[in-house]
N, C-alpha and C positions, 0 to 999 in steps of 0.2 A: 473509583474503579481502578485509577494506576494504583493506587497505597494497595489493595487488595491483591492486586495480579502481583505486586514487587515482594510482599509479604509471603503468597504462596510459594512464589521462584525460591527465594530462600529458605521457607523450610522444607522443602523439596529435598534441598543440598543438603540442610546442617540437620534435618532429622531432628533427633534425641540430644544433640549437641556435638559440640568437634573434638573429638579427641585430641588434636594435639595442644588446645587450651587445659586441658587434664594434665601435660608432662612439665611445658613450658611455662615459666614466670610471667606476666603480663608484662611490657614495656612499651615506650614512646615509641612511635615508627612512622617511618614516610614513604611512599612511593609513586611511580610514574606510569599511567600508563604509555605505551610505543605503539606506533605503528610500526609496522613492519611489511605493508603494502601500501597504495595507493588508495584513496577511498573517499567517500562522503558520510559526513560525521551524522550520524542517528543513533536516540537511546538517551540524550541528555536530560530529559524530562525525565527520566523513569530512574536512571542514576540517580538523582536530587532526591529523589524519594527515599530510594535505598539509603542516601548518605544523612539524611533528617533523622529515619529509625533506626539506624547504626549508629547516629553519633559519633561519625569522624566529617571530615572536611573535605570535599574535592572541589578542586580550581582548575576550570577548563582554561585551555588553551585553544579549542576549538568548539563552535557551537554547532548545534541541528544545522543541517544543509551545508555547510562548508567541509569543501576539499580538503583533503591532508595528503601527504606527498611520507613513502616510506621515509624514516628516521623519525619524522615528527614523535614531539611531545604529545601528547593529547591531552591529559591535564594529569594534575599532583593531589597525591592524597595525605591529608595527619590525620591520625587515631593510633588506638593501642596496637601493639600486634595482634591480642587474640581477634580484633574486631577486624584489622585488614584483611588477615590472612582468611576468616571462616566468609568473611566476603566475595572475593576475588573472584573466583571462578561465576558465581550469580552474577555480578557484575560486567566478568565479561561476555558472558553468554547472552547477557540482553543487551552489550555493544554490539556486538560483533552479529548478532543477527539482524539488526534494525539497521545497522551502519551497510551490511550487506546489502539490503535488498534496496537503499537509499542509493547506494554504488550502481546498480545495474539499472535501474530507474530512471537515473541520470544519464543515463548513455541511451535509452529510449527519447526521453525529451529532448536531448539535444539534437534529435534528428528532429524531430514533431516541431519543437517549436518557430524554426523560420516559416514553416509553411501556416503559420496562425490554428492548428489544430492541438484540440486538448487530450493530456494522454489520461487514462481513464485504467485505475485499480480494477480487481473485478472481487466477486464475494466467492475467490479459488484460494480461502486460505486456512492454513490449519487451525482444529477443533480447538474454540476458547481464546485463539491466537490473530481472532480479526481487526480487534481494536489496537493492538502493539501493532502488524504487521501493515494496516493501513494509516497507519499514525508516520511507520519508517517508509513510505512508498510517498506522503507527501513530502516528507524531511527530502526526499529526492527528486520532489518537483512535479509528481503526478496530482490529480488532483481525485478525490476519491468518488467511484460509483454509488453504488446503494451501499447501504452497512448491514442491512437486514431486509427481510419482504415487506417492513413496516413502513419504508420510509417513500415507496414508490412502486408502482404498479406495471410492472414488467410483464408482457405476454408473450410465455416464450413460446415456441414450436411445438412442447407438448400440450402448453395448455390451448394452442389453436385447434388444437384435437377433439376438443372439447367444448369448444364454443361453434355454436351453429350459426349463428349472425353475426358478425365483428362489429356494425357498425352499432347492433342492437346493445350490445355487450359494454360497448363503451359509455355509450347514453347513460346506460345503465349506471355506470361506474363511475360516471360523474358526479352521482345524487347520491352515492355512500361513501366513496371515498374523501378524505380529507381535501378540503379547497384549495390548499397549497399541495398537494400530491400529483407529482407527474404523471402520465402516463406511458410506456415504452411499449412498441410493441418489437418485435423481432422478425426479420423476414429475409428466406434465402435464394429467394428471385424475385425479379423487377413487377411480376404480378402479382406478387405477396405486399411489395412494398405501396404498388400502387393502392390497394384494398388496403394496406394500414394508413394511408395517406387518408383516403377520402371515408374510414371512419372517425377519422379527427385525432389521431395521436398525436401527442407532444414532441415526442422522440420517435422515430425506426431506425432500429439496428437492420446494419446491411451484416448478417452472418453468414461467414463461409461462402461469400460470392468473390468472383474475382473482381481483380481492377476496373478491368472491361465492366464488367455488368455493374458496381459502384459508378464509376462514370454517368451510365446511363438514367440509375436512379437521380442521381445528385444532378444532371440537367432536368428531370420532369422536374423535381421539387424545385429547384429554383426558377422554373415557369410557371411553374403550379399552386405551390404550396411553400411560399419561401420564407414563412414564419415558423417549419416544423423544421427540427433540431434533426441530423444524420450522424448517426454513428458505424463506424467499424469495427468488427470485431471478428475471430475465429482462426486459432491457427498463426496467428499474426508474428514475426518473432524479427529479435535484432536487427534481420538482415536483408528481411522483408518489411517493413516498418514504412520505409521511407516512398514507396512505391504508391502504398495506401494513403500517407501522409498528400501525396499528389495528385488525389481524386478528388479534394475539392471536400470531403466531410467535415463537420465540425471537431469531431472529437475522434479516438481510437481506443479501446478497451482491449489490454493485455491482461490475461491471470501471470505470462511467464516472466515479468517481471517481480514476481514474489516468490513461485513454486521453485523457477530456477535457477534465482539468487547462490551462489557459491558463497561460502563464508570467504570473507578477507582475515588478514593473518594480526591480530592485537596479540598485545600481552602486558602484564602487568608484572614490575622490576621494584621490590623492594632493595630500599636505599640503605 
Protein backbone atom coordinates (compact mmCIF):
# COMPACT_ATOMS: atom_id res chain seq x y z
CA UNK A 1 0.00 0.00 0.00
CA UNK A 2 2.98 2.62 0.88
CA UNK A 3 4.94 1.53 -2.70
CA UNK A 4 1.45 2.42 -4.31
CA UNK A 5 0.40 5.62 -2.55
CA UNK A 6 4.66 6.85 -3.10
CA UNK A 7 4.37 5.70 -6.84
CA UNK A 8 1.09 7.71 -7.37
CA UNK A 9 2.44 11.02 -5.50
CA UNK A 10 5.03 10.95 -7.94
CA UNK A 11 3.47 10.67 -11.15
CA UNK A 12 1.17 13.03 -10.01
CA UNK A 13 4.33 15.63 -10.04
CA UNK A 14 6.41 14.21 -13.10
CA UNK A 15 3.37 13.43 -15.49
CA UNK A 16 4.78 12.74 -18.89
CA UNK A 17 8.41 13.32 -17.59
CA UNK A 18 10.51 16.55 -16.40
CA UNK A 19 11.60 18.66 -18.63
CA UNK A 20 14.34 19.91 -17.46
CA UNK A 21 16.02 16.29 -17.64
CA UNK A 22 15.32 17.14 -21.51
CA UNK A 23 18.02 20.42 -21.49
CA UNK A 24 20.38 19.29 -18.82
CA UNK A 25 23.26 16.45 -18.94
CA UNK A 26 22.64 14.00 -16.13
CA UNK A 27 25.29 14.26 -13.25
CA UNK A 28 26.47 12.95 -9.63
CA UNK A 29 24.70 15.14 -6.92
CA UNK A 30 24.15 15.38 -3.28
CA UNK A 31 21.98 17.17 -1.14
CA UNK A 32 20.38 17.99 2.28
CA UNK A 33 17.30 18.21 3.46
CA UNK A 34 16.93 21.59 6.36
CA UNK A 35 14.77 22.22 8.67
CA UNK A 36 13.92 25.65 8.93
CA UNK A 37 11.35 25.30 11.97
CA UNK A 38 11.07 23.23 14.85
CA UNK A 39 9.28 20.00 14.50
CA UNK A 40 8.66 16.14 14.80
CA UNK A 41 10.19 13.98 12.32
CA UNK A 42 7.20 11.88 10.13
CA UNK A 43 7.34 10.47 6.43
CA UNK A 44 10.50 8.22 6.99
CA UNK A 45 8.82 5.19 5.94
CA UNK A 46 7.38 6.41 2.92
CA UNK A 47 10.83 8.46 1.98
CA UNK A 48 12.59 4.86 1.85
CA UNK A 49 10.16 3.80 -0.53
CA UNK A 50 10.54 6.74 -2.64
CA UNK A 51 14.55 6.37 -2.45
CA UNK A 52 14.26 2.17 -3.23
CA UNK A 53 12.19 3.22 -6.69
CA UNK A 54 14.40 6.27 -7.41
CA UNK A 55 17.54 4.75 -6.90
CA UNK A 56 19.39 7.39 -5.00
CA UNK A 57 20.43 7.17 -1.31
CA UNK A 58 19.19 9.04 1.73
CA UNK A 59 20.72 8.94 5.19
CA UNK A 60 18.66 10.22 7.92
CA UNK A 61 19.82 12.13 10.52
CA UNK A 62 16.65 11.98 12.23
CA UNK A 63 13.94 9.20 12.54
CA UNK A 64 9.90 9.00 12.91
CA UNK A 65 8.87 10.65 16.18
CA UNK A 66 12.00 12.63 16.92
CA UNK A 67 12.38 16.38 17.59
CA UNK A 68 14.43 18.44 15.21
CA UNK A 69 15.24 21.97 16.31
CA UNK A 70 15.32 24.86 13.10
CA UNK A 71 18.88 24.59 11.36
CA UNK A 72 18.89 20.77 11.77
CA UNK A 73 20.25 18.46 9.15
CA UNK A 74 17.52 16.06 8.51
CA UNK A 75 19.26 13.82 6.38
CA UNK A 76 21.71 13.60 2.94
CA UNK A 77 20.83 12.35 -0.34
CA UNK A 78 23.38 10.81 -3.52
CA UNK A 79 21.78 10.17 -6.88
CA UNK A 80 22.04 11.76 -10.37
CA UNK A 81 20.63 15.03 -10.78
CA UNK A 82 17.89 14.30 -13.18
CA UNK A 83 16.60 11.68 -10.32
CA UNK A 84 17.08 14.39 -7.25
CA UNK A 85 15.78 17.16 -8.71
CA UNK A 86 12.31 15.40 -10.65
CA UNK A 87 12.06 14.02 -6.84
CA UNK A 88 12.26 16.84 -4.53
CA UNK A 89 9.22 18.51 -4.38
CA UNK A 90 7.10 14.62 -3.91
CA UNK A 91 9.45 14.13 -1.27
CA UNK A 92 8.99 17.08 0.52
CA UNK A 93 5.29 17.25 0.32
CA UNK A 94 5.04 13.83 1.91
CA UNK A 95 7.77 15.19 4.75
CA UNK A 96 6.39 18.04 5.46
CA UNK A 97 2.87 16.99 5.64
CA UNK A 98 3.28 13.80 8.00
CA UNK A 99 6.13 15.72 9.92
CA UNK A 100 3.39 18.41 10.38
CA UNK A 101 0.54 16.75 11.78
CA UNK A 102 3.30 14.57 14.05
CA UNK A 103 4.26 18.37 15.15
CA UNK A 104 0.83 19.29 16.57
CA UNK A 105 0.02 15.80 17.93
CA UNK A 106 2.89 16.04 19.99
CA UNK A 107 1.84 19.00 21.70
CA UNK A 108 -1.73 17.32 22.34
CA UNK A 109 -0.02 14.42 24.08
CA UNK A 110 2.22 16.12 26.00
CA UNK A 111 -0.70 17.58 27.80
CA UNK A 112 -2.72 14.01 27.89
CA UNK A 113 -0.15 12.04 28.80
CA UNK A 114 0.77 12.93 32.63
CA UNK A 115 -2.80 12.45 33.47
CA UNK A 116 -2.57 8.51 32.09
CA UNK A 117 -5.21 9.41 29.21
CA UNK A 118 -4.77 8.18 25.45
CA UNK A 119 -4.98 10.62 22.79
CA UNK A 120 -7.03 9.11 19.99
CA UNK A 121 -6.84 10.14 15.78
CA UNK A 122 -10.26 10.23 14.65
CA UNK A 123 -11.44 8.84 10.84
CA UNK A 124 -11.64 13.37 9.93
CA UNK A 125 -9.00 12.76 7.30
CA UNK A 126 -8.60 13.62 3.75
CA UNK A 127 -9.95 11.32 0.72
CA UNK A 128 -7.44 8.37 0.14
CA UNK A 129 -5.12 10.11 2.71
CA UNK A 130 -6.09 8.04 5.91
CA UNK A 131 -3.43 5.59 6.15
CA UNK A 132 -0.31 8.28 5.49
CA UNK A 133 -2.12 10.81 7.79
CA UNK A 134 -2.75 8.29 10.68
CA UNK A 135 0.53 6.66 10.24
CA UNK A 136 2.09 10.79 10.92
CA UNK A 137 -0.39 11.20 13.96
CA UNK A 138 1.22 8.10 15.58
CA UNK A 139 4.86 9.23 14.45
CA UNK A 140 3.53 12.03 17.02
CA UNK A 141 2.36 9.84 19.74
CA UNK A 142 -1.25 9.46 19.35
CA UNK A 143 -2.51 6.31 19.14
CA UNK A 144 -4.94 5.58 16.20
CA UNK A 145 -9.05 5.09 16.39
CA UNK A 146 -10.91 3.07 13.94
CA UNK A 147 -9.26 3.03 10.24
CA UNK A 148 -12.51 2.21 8.66
CA UNK A 149 -16.25 0.99 9.77
CA UNK A 150 -14.74 -2.52 9.39
CA UNK A 151 -12.59 -2.66 12.24
CA UNK A 152 -15.26 -1.74 15.20
CA UNK A 153 -18.73 -0.95 15.70
CA UNK A 154 -19.30 2.54 16.54
CA UNK A 155 -23.09 3.79 17.27
CA UNK A 156 -23.19 7.00 16.72
CA UNK A 157 -26.16 9.55 17.32
CA UNK A 158 -27.54 9.09 13.96
CA UNK A 159 -27.49 5.62 13.97
CA UNK A 160 -29.40 5.87 17.69
CA UNK A 161 -32.12 7.11 15.32
CA UNK A 162 -32.50 4.25 14.27
CA UNK A 163 -32.28 1.62 16.45
CA UNK A 164 -35.52 1.14 18.72
CA UNK A 165 -33.94 -1.20 21.54
CA UNK A 166 -30.18 -0.51 22.24
CA UNK A 167 -29.80 -3.20 24.41
CA UNK A 168 -31.68 -5.53 21.87
CA UNK A 169 -29.34 -4.22 19.17
CA UNK A 170 -26.31 -5.01 20.77
CA UNK A 171 -27.19 -8.64 21.64
CA UNK A 172 -27.79 -8.68 18.52
CA UNK A 173 -24.42 -7.43 17.37
CA UNK A 174 -22.57 -9.79 19.26
CA UNK A 175 -23.52 -12.90 17.13
CA UNK A 176 -22.46 -11.05 13.67
CA UNK A 177 -19.92 -9.12 14.48
CA UNK A 178 -16.42 -10.33 14.56
CA UNK A 179 -15.32 -11.86 18.24
CA UNK A 180 -12.47 -9.57 18.59
CA UNK A 181 -14.63 -6.27 17.26
CA UNK A 182 -15.43 -3.63 19.87
CA UNK A 183 -18.33 -2.08 20.38
CA UNK A 184 -18.52 1.92 20.83
CA UNK A 185 -21.53 3.56 21.39
CA UNK A 186 -21.68 7.51 21.50
CA UNK A 187 -23.59 9.48 23.99
CA UNK A 188 -24.20 13.33 24.72
CA UNK A 189 -25.85 13.16 28.16
CA UNK A 190 -25.44 11.15 31.24
CA UNK A 191 -28.75 9.34 30.22
CA UNK A 192 -27.54 8.40 27.08
CA UNK A 193 -24.38 7.11 28.54
CA UNK A 194 -26.15 5.34 31.34
CA UNK A 195 -28.43 3.32 28.46
CA UNK A 196 -25.12 2.68 26.65
CA UNK A 197 -23.62 1.36 29.88
CA UNK A 198 -26.20 -1.14 30.90
CA UNK A 199 -26.66 -2.44 27.15
CA UNK A 200 -23.28 -3.73 27.52
CA UNK A 201 -20.91 -1.51 25.34
CA UNK A 202 -17.13 -1.82 25.38
CA UNK A 203 -16.56 1.83 24.95
CA UNK A 204 -18.93 5.14 25.36
CA UNK A 205 -18.03 8.26 23.93
CA UNK A 206 -18.86 11.20 26.07
CA UNK A 207 -19.61 13.67 22.78
CA UNK A 208 -20.04 17.29 23.11
CA UNK A 209 -20.73 17.19 26.98
CA UNK A 210 -19.01 19.45 29.23
CA UNK A 211 -16.44 18.62 31.88
CA UNK A 212 -19.06 18.70 34.45
CA UNK A 213 -21.36 16.24 32.95
CA UNK A 214 -17.97 13.93 31.90
CA UNK A 215 -17.21 14.02 35.45
CA UNK A 216 -20.40 12.61 36.31
CA UNK A 217 -20.54 9.81 33.92
CA UNK A 218 -16.90 8.67 34.77
CA UNK A 219 -18.04 8.45 38.75
CA UNK A 220 -21.37 6.00 37.77
CA UNK A 221 -18.98 4.03 35.54
CA UNK A 222 -16.37 3.51 37.94
CA UNK A 223 -19.20 2.36 40.46
CA UNK A 224 -20.96 0.65 38.10
CA UNK A 225 -19.37 -0.55 35.23
CA UNK A 226 -15.53 -0.14 35.75
CA UNK A 227 -14.57 -2.62 33.11
CA UNK A 228 -16.29 -0.20 30.24
CA UNK A 229 -13.60 1.91 28.40
CA UNK A 230 -14.61 6.22 28.47
CA UNK A 231 -13.88 8.17 25.87
CA UNK A 232 -13.99 12.16 25.02
CA UNK A 233 -14.62 13.61 22.31
CA UNK A 234 -16.14 16.90 20.43
CA UNK A 235 -14.90 20.21 19.87
CA UNK A 236 -11.96 19.47 21.89
CA UNK A 237 -8.81 21.54 20.85
CA UNK A 238 -5.27 22.67 22.13
CA UNK A 239 -6.32 24.80 24.70
CA UNK A 240 -9.15 22.93 25.95
CA UNK A 241 -7.46 19.41 26.09
CA UNK A 242 -6.18 19.44 29.41
CA UNK A 243 -9.42 20.20 31.22
CA UNK A 244 -10.82 16.98 29.65
CA UNK A 245 -7.67 15.19 30.17
CA UNK A 246 -8.83 15.85 34.06
CA UNK A 247 -12.07 14.12 34.13
CA UNK A 248 -10.79 10.98 34.80
CA UNK A 249 -11.59 9.28 30.94
CA UNK A 250 -9.44 6.88 29.39
CA UNK A 251 -8.76 8.21 26.26
CA UNK A 252 -9.61 11.59 24.26
CA UNK A 253 -10.42 11.66 20.35
CA UNK A 254 -9.24 14.69 18.34
CA UNK A 255 -9.93 15.08 14.30
CA UNK A 256 -7.92 18.69 14.83
CA UNK A 257 -4.99 17.32 15.41
CA UNK A 258 -4.70 16.32 11.65
CA UNK A 259 -7.39 18.90 9.72
CA UNK A 260 -5.52 21.77 11.55
CA UNK A 261 -2.07 20.62 11.33
CA UNK A 262 -0.15 23.90 9.63
CA UNK A 263 2.77 22.74 7.47
CA UNK A 264 6.24 23.36 9.17
CA UNK A 265 8.85 24.96 6.81
CA UNK A 266 11.55 21.93 5.22
CA UNK A 267 13.45 22.37 2.16
CA UNK A 268 15.85 20.62 0.24
CA UNK A 269 19.68 22.36 -0.75
CA UNK A 270 21.43 20.87 -3.52
CA UNK A 271 25.23 20.72 -2.76
Amino acid sequence: MIEEFVKASLEQDVGRGDLYALVEPCVSSSAKIIAKSDGVMAGVEYINVLAKLENFEIKWNKNDSQTFSKGDVLATLQGTSHVLLKIERTLLNMLLHASSIATLTKKYVDITAPYGVKLLDTRKTRPLLRVFEKYASRCGGAVNHRMGLDDALMIKDTHLKTIKNLKEYVQKARTVIPFTAKIEIEAESFEIAKEAFEAGADIVMCDNMSTQQIREVVEYRNQNYAHILLEASGNISLETIESYAKTGVDAISSGSMIHQAKWIDLSMKVD
